[in-house]
ZADO-1210 file (C-alpha; in nm, 4 decimals, padded with zeros to 6 digits):
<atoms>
<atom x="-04.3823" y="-00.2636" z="09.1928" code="UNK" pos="1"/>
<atom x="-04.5621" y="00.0466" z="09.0872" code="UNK" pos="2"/>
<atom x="-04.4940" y="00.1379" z="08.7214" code="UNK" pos="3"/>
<atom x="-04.5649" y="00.5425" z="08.6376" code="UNK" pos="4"/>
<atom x="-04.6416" y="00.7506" z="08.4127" code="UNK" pos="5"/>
<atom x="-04.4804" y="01.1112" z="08.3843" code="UNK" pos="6"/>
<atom x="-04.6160" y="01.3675" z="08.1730" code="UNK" pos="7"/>
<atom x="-04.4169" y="01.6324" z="08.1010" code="UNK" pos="8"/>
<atom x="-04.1474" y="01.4768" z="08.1766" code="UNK" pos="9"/>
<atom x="-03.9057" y="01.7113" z="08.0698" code="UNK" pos="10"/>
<atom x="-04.0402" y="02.0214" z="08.3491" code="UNK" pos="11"/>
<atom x="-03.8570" y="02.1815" z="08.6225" code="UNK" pos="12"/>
<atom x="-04.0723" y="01.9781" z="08.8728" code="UNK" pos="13"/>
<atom x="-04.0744" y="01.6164" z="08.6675" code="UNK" pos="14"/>
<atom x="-03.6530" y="01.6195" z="08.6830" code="UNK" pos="15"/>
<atom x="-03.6658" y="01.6530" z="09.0330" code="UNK" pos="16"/>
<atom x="-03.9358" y="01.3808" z="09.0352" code="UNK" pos="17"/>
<atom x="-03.7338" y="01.1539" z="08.7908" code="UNK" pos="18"/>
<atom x="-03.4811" y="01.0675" z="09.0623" code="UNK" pos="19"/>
<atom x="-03.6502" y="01.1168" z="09.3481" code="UNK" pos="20"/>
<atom x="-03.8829" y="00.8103" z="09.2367" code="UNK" pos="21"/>
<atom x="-03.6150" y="00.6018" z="09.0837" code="UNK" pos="22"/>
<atom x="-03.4282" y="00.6142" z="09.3841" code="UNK" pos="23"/>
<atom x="-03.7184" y="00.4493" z="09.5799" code="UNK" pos="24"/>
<atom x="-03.6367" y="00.0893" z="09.4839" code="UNK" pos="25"/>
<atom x="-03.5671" y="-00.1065" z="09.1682" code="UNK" pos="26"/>
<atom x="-03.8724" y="-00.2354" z="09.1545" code="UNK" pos="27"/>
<atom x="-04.0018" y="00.1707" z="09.0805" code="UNK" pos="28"/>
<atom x="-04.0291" y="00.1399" z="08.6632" code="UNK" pos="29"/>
<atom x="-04.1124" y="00.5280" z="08.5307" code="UNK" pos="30"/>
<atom x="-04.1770" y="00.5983" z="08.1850" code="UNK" pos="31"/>
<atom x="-04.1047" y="01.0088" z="08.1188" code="UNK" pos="32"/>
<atom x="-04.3283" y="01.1158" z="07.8426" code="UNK" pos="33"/>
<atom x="-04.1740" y="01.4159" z="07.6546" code="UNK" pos="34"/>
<atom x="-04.2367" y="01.6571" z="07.3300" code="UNK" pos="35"/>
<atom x="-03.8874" y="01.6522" z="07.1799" code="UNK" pos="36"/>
<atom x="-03.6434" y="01.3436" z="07.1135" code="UNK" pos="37"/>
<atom x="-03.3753" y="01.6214" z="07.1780" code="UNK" pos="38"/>
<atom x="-03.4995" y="01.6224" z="07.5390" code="UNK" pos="39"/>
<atom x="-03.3496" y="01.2307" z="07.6073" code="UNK" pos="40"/>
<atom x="-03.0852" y="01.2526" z="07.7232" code="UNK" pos="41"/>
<atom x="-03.1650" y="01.5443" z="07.9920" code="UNK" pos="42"/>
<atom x="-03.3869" y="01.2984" z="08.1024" code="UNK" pos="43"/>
<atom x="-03.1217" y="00.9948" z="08.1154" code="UNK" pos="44"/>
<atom x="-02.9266" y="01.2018" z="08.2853" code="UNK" pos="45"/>
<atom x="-03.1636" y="01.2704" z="08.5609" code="UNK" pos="46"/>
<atom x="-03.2172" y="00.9199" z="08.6021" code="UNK" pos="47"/>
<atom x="-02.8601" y="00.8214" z="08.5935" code="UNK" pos="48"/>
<atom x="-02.7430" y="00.6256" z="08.9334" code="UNK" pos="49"/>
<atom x="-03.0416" y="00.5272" z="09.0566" code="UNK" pos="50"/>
<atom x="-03.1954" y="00.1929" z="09.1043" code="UNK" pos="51"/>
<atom x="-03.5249" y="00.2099" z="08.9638" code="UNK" pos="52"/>
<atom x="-03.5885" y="00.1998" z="08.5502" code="UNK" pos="53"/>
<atom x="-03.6140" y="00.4328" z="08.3554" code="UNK" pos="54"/>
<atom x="-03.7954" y="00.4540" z="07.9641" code="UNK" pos="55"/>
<atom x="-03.8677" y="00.7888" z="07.7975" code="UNK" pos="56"/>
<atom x="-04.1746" y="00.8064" z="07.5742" code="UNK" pos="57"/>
<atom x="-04.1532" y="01.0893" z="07.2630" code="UNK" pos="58"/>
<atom x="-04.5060" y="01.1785" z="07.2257" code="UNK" pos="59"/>
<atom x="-04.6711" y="01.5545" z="07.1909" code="UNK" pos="60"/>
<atom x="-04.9400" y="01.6097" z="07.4349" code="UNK" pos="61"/>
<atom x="-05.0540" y="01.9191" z="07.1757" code="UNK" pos="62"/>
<atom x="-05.1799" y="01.6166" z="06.9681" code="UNK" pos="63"/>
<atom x="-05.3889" y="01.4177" z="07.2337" code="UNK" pos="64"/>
<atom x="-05.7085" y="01.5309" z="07.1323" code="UNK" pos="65"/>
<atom x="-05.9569" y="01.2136" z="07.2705" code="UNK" pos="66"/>
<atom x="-05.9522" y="00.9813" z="07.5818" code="UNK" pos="67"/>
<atom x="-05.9024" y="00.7121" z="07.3265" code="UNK" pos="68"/>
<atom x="-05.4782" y="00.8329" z="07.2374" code="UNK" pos="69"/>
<atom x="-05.4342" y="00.9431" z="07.6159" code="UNK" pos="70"/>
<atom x="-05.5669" y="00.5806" z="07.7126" code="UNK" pos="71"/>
<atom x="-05.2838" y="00.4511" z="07.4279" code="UNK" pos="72"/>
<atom x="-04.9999" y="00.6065" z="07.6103" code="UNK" pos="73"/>
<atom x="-05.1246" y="00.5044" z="07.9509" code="UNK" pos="74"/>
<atom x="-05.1480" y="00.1741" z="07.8182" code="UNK" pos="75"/>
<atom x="-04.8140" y="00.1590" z="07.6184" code="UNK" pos="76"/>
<atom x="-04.6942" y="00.2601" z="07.9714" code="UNK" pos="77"/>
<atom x="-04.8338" y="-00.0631" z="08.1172" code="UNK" pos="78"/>
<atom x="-04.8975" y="00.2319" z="08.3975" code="UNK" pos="79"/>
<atom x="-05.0492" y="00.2028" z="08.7537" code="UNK" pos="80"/>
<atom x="-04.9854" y="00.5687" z="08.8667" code="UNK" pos="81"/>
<atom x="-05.0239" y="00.8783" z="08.6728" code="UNK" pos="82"/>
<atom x="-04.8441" y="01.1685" z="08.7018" code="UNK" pos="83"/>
<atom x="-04.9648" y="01.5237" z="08.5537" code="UNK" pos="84"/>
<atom x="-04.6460" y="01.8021" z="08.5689" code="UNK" pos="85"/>
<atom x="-04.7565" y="01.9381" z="08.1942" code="UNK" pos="86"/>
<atom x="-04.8647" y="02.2548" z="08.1125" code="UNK" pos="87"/>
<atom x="-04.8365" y="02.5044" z="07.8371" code="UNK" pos="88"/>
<atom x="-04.6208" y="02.7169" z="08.0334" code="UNK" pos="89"/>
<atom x="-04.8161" y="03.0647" z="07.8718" code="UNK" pos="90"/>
<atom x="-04.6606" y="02.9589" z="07.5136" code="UNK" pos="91"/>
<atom x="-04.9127" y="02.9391" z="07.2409" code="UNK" pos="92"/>
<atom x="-05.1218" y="03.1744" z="07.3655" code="UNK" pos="93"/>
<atom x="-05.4810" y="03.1028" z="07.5659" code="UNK" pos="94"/>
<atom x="-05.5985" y="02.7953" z="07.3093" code="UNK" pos="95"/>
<atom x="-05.2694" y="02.6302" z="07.3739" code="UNK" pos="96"/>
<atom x="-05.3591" y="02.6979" z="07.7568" code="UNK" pos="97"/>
<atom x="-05.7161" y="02.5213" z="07.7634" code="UNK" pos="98"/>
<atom x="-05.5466" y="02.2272" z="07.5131" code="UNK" pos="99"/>
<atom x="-05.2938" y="02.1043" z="07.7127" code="UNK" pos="100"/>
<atom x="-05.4061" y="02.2757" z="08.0792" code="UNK" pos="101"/>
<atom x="-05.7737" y="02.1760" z="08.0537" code="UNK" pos="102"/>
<atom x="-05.8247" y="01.8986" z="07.7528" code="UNK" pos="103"/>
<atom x="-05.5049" y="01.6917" z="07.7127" code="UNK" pos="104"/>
<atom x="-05.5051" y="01.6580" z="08.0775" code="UNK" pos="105"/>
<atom x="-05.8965" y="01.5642" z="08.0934" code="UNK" pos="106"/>
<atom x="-05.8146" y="01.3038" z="07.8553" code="UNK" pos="107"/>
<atom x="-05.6044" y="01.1456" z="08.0488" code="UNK" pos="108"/>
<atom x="-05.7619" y="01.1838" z="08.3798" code="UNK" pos="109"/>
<atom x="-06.1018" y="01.0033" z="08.2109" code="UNK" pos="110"/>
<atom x="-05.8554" y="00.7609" z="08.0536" code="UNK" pos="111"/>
<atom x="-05.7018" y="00.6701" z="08.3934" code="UNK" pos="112"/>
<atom x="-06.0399" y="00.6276" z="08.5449" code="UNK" pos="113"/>
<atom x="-06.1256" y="00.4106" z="08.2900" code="UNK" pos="114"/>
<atom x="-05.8439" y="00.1641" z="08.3624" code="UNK" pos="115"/>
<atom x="-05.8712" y="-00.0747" z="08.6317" code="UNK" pos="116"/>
<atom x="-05.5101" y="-00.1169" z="08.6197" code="UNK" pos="117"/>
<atom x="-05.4465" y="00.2603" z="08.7276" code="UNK" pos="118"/>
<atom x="-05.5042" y="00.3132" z="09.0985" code="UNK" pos="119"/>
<atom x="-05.3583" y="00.6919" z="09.1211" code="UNK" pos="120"/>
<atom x="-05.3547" y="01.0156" z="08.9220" code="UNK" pos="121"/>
<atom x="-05.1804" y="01.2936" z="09.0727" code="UNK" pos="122"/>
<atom x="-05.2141" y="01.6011" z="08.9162" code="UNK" pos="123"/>
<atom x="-05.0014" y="01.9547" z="09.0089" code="UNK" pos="124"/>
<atom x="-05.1777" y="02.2268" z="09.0086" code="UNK" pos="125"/>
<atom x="-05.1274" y="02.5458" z="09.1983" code="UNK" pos="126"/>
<atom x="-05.3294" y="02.7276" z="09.5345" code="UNK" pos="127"/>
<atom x="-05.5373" y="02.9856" z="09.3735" code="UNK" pos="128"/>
<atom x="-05.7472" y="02.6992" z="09.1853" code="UNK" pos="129"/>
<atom x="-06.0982" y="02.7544" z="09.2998" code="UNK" pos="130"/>
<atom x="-06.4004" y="02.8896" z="09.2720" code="UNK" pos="131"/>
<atom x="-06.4984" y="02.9685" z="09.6720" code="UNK" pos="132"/>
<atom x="-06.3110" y="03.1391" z="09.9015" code="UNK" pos="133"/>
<atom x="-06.1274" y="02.8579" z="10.1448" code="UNK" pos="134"/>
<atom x="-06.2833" y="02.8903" z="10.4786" code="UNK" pos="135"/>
<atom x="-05.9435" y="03.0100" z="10.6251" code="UNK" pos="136"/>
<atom x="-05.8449" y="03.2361" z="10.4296" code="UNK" pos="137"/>
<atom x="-05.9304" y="03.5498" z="10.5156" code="UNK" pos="138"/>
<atom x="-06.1011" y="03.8034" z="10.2763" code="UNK" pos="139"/>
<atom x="-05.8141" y="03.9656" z="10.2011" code="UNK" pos="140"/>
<atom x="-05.6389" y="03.6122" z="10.0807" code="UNK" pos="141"/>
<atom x="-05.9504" y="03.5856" z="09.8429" code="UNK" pos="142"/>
<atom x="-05.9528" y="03.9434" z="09.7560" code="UNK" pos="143"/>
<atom x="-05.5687" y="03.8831" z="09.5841" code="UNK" pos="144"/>
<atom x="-05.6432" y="03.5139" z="09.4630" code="UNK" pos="145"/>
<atom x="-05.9320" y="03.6756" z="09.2641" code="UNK" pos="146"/>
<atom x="-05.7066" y="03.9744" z="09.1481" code="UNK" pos="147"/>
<atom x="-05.4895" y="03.7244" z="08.9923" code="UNK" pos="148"/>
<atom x="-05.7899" y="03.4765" z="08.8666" code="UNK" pos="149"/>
<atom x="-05.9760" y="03.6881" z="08.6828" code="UNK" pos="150"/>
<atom x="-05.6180" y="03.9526" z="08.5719" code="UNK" pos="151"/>
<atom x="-05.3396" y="03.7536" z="08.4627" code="UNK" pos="152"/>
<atom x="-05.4615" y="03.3983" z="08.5482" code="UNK" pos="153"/>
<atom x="-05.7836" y="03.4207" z="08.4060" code="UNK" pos="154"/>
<atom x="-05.7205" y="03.1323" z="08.1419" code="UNK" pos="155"/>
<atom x="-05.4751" y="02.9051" z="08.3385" code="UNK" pos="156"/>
<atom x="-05.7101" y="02.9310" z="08.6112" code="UNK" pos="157"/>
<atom x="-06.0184" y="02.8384" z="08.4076" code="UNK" pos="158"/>
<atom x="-05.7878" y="02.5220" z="08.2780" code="UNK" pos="159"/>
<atom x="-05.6753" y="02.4442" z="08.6402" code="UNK" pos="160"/>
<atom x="-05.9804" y="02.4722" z="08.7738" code="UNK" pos="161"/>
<atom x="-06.1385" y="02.2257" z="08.4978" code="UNK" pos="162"/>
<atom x="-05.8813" y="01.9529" z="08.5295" code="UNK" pos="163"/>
<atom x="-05.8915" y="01.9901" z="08.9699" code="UNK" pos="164"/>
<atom x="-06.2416" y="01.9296" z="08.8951" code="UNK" pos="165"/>
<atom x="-06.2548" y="01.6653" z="08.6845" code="UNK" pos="166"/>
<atom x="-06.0242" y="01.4768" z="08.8444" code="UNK" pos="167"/>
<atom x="-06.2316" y="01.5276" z="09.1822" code="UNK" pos="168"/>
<atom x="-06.5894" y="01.4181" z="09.0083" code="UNK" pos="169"/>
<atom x="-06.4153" y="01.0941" z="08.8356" code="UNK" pos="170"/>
<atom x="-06.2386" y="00.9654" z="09.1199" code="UNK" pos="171"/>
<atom x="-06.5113" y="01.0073" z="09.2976" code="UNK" pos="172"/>
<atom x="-06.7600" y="00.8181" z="09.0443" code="UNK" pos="173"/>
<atom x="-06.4692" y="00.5247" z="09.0550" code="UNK" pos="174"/>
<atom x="-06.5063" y="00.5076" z="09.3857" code="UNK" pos="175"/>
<atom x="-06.2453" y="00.3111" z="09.5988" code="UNK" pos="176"/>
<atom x="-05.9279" y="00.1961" z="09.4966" code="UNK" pos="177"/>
<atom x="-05.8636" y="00.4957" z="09.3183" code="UNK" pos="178"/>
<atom x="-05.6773" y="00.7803" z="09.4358" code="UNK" pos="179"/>
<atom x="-05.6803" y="01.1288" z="09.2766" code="UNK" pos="180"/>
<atom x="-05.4818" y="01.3871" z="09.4436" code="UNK" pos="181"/>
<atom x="-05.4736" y="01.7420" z="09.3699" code="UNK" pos="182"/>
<atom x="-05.1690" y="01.8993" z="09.4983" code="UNK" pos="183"/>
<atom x="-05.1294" y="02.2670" z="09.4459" code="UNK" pos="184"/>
<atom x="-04.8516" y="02.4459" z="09.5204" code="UNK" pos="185"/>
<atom x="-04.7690" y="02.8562" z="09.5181" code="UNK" pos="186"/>
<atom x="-04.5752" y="03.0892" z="09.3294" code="UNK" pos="187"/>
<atom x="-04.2840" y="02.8272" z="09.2060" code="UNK" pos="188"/>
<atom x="-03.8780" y="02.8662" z="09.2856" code="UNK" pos="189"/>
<atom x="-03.5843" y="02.7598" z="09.2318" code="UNK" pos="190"/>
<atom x="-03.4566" y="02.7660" z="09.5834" code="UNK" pos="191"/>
<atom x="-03.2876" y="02.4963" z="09.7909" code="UNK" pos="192"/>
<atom x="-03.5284" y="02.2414" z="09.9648" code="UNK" pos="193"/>
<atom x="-03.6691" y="02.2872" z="10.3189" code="UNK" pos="194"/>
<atom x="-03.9416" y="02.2582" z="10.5300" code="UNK" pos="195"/>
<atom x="-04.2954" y="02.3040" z="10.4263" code="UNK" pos="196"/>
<atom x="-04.6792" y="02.3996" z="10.5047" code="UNK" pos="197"/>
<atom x="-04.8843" y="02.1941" z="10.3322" code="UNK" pos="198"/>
<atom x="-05.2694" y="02.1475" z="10.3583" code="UNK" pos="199"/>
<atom x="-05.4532" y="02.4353" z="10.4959" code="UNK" pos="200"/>
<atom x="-05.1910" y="02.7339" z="10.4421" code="UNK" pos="201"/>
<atom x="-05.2201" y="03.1057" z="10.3264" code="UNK" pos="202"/>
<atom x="-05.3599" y="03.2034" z="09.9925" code="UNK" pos="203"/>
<atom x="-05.0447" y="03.2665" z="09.8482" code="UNK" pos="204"/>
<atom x="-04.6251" y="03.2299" z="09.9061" code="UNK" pos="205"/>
<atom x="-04.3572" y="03.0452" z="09.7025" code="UNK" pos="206"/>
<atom x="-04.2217" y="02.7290" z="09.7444" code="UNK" pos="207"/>
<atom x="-03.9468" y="02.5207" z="09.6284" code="UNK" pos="208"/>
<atom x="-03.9873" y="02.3285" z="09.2881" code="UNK" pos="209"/>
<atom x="-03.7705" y="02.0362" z="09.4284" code="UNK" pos="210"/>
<atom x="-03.9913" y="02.0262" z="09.7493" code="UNK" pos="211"/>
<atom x="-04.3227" y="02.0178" z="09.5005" code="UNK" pos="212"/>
<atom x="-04.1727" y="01.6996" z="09.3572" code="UNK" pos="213"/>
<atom x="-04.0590" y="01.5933" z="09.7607" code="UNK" pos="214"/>
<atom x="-04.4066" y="01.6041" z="09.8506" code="UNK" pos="215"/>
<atom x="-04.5394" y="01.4947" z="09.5381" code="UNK" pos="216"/>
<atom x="-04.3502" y="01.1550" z="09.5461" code="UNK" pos="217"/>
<atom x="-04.4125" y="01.1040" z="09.9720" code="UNK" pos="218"/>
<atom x="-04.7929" y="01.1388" z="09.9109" code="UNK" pos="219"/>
<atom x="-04.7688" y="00.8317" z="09.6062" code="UNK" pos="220"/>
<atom x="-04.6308" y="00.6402" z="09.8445" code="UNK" pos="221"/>
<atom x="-04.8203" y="00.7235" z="10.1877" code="UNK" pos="222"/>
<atom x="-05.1430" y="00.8926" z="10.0488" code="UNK" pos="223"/>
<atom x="-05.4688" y="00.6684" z="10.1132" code="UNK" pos="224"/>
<atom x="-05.7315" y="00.8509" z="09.9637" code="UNK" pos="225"/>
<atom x="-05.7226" y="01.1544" z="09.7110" code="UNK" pos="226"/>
<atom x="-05.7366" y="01.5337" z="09.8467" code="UNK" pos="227"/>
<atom x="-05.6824" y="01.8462" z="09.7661" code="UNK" pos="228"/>
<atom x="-05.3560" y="01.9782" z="09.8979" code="UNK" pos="229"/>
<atom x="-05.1828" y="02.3617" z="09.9149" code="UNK" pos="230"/>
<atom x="-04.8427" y="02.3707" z="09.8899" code="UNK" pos="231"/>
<atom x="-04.6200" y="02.6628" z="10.0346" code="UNK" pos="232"/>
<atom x="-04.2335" y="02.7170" z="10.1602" code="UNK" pos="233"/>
<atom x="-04.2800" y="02.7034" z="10.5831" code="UNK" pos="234"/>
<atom x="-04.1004" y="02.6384" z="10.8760" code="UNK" pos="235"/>
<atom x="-04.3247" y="02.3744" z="11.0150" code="UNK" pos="236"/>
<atom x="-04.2601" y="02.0652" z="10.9426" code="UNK" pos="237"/>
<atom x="-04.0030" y="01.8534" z="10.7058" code="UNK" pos="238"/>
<atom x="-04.1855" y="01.6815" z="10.4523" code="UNK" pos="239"/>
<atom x="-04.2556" y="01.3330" z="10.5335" code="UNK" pos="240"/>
<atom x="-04.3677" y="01.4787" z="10.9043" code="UNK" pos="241"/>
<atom x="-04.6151" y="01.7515" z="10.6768" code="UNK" pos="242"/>
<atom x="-04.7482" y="01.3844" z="10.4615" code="UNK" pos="243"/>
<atom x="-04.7814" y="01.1848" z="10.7386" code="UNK" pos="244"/>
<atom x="-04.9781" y="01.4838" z="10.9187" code="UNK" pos="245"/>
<atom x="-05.1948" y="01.5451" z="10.6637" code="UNK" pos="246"/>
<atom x="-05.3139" y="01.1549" z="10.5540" code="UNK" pos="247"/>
<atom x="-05.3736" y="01.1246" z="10.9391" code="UNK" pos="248"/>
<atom x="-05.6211" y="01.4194" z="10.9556" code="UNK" pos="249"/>
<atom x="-05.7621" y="01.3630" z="10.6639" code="UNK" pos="250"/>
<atom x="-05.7019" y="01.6844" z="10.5315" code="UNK" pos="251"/>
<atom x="-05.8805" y="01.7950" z="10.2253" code="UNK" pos="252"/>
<atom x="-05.8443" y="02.1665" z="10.0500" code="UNK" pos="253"/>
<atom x="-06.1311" y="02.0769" z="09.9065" code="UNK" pos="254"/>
<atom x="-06.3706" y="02.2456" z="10.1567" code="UNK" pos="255"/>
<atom x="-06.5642" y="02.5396" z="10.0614" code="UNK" pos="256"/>
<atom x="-06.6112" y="02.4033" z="09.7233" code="UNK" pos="257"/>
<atom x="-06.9749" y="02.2690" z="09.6220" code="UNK" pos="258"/>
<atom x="-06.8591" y="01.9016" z="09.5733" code="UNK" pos="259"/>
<atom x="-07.1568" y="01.8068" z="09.4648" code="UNK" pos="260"/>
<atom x="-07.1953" y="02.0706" z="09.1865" code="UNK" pos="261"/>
<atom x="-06.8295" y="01.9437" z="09.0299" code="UNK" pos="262"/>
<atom x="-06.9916" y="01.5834" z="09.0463" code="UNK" pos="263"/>
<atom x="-07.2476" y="01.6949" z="08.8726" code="UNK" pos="264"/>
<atom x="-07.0768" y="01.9249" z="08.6335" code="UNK" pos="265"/>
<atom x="-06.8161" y="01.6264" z="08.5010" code="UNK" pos="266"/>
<atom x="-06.9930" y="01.2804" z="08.5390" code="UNK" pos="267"/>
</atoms>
């Protein structure tokens, strides 16, 4: 009976998760944490019909400023799973970028960690967030992820980068039992849903905001360990055959990264 918690609820990506979770089973309880009372019923709506419960939470996550008020939400939640689809969305400037991006959602990472209640954080992300180029991608693919890291991206991608990381270096410290994924999906659309590439793909591509939340909600319920996973439109595979291939192989975007540097640089 996994009870979740959705932050920013109220995103493209959390109102396709909103349903697509609810209509896993009633026993699926999701509390949607959003900024603006105004937003309710949008969020009602998307969880109209479908079996599993849904609560809506009217908290700002501009004002979570310690582990201590995330860990009050997560608690008020009575959560098990954590789900991180916030983001400033480039309003407020760069300090609004590093206070939701990077700190609000490092507070609740550390908060989840904390709790032995909460098994899973899953946090969305998107491909270019690293520091290393991935081992297959070639140097042209790191060539334009860099353009775009250190251009136009240079502050979400210092905030991405800090919450992948964190999240990495405290699941890891928790050990067990606790799952932190990472998926990371390219430039976002608002196409129709379709197949996918997901683990090791290109450096960059779009892909479907409604198959983000697909994959998002197959790897809660299949995923055994946390990963890092990239995310792009393909036609490979559907998504549960993409999930089921990637938990099976163990697949982890992760590689190329100095693990043990992050470890070090967050515990």
């Amino acid at each position: 009976m996994p009870r979740i918690l959705l932050l920013g609820g109220a995103g493209k990506i959390a109102l396709h998760l909103t349903p697509l979770l609810l209509a896993r089973g009633s026993s699926y309880q999701l509390t949607s944490v959003i900024r603006n009372p105004d937003q309710t019923d949008t969020i009602k709506a998307a969880a109209k019909g479908q079996p599993g419960t849904c609560n809506v939470l009217v908290r700002s996550l501009d004002e979570v400023t310690s582990e201590e008020q995330a860990k009050g939400i997560i608690e008020e939640a009575g959560a098990e799973w954590v789900v991180w689809s916030a983001g400033a969305g480039g309003k407020g400037g760069a300090s609004r970028t590093y206070a939701i991006d990077r700190d609000a959602c490092n507070h609740f990472i550390q908060a989840s960690a904390s709790l032995p209640n909460v098994n899973t954080f899953l946090l969305i992300s998107y491909i270019g967030s690293r520091r290393r180029r991935a081992p297959w991608w070639t140097e042209s693919d790191w060539a334009g992820a860099r353009s775009a890291n250190e251009g136009p991206l240079k502050d979400y991608h210092a905030a991405k980068l800090a919450a992948d990381e964190c999240l990495t270096a405290v699941a890891r410290k928790r050990g067990s039992g606790f799952r932190g994924i990472v998926l990371r999906p390219g430039t976002l659309t608002d196409e129709e849903e379709g197949k996918v590439a997901l683990g090791k793909t290109k450096a960059s591509g779009g892909v479907a905001r409604r198959d983000v939340a697909r994959v998002a909600v197959d790897l809660l319920e299949n995923a055994e360990t946390g990963a890092w996973l990239d995310l792009l439109q393909g036609d490979e595979q559907e998504v549960g055959e993409a999930v089921k291939r990637v938990v099976k192989e163990s697949v982890d975007c992760i590689e190329g990264e100095d693990v043990e540097a992050i470890v070090q640089r967050w515990t």
